[in-house]
N, C-alpha and C positions, 0 to 999 in steps of 0.2 A: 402390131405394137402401136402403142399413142404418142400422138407424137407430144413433145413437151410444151409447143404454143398453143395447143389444145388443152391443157391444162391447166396453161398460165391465164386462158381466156375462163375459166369456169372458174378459176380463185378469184376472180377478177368482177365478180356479181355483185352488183349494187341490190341491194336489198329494200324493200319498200321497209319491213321490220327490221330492228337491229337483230342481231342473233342473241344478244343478252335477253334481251325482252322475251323474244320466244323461250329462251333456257330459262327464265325465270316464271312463265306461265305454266310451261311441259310439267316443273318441278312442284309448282303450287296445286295443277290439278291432279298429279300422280299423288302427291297427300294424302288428298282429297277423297280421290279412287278407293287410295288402298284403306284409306280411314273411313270409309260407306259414307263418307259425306255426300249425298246427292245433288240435295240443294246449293250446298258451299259451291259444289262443283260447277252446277250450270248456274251461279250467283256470280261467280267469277269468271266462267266467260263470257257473258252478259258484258261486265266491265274492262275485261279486256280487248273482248271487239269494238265497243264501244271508245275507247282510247283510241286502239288502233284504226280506227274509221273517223275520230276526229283530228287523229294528226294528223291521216293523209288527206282530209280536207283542208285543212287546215296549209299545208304545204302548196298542194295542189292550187288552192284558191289565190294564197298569196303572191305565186310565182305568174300566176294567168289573166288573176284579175276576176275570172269568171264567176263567185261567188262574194254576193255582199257580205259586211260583217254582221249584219243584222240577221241573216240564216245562220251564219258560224255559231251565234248570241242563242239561234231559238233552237237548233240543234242538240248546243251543250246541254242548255236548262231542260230538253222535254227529253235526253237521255238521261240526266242527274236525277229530276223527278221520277222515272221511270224506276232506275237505282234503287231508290229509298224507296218509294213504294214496293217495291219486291222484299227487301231489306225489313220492312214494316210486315208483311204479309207471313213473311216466313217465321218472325217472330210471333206472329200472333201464331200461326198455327202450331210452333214448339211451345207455346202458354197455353194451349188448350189439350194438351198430347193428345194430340188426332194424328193417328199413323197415315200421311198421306203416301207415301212411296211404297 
């Protein structure tokens, strides 16, 4: 049998992600999935790792010290640019219909 402080310890998990967040990615890329959206798919977790790796820097940093704000600053900007250029790229190739997948 288990015992119940063993269970109370496992409810009890702090989470680096909220649980909403992941149930809101699981459902955007099951869409996605089931709609053969390829690109969408690895478009958005592009952006959702990307979130999720700037707020745990972001936490991390703040709590420790160990990260300037000026990396936080270059981090954001060369994963946003990153973003949009994908964003830009994927457009262009739906305006040329060239089957890439």
């Amino acid at each position: 049998m288990v015992d119940i402080d063993i269970l109370r310890d496992w409810g009890n998990v702090s989470l680096a992600v909220p649980a909403w967040e992941v149930m809101f990615y699981v459902l955007v890329v099951s869409l996605n999935v089931l709609l053969g959206r390829t690109r969408s798919c690895l478009i958005n977790t592009f952006a959702f790792t990307f979130y999720w790796t700037l707020m745990s820097v972001v936490t991390t940093s703040l709590s420790t010290s160990a990260i300037s704000q000026s990396n936080i600053a270059i981090f954001f900007f060369c994963g946003l640019t990153l973003y949009c250029l994908i964003i830009l790229a994927s457009l262009k190739i739906n305006s040329r219909n060239v089957d890439v997948a």
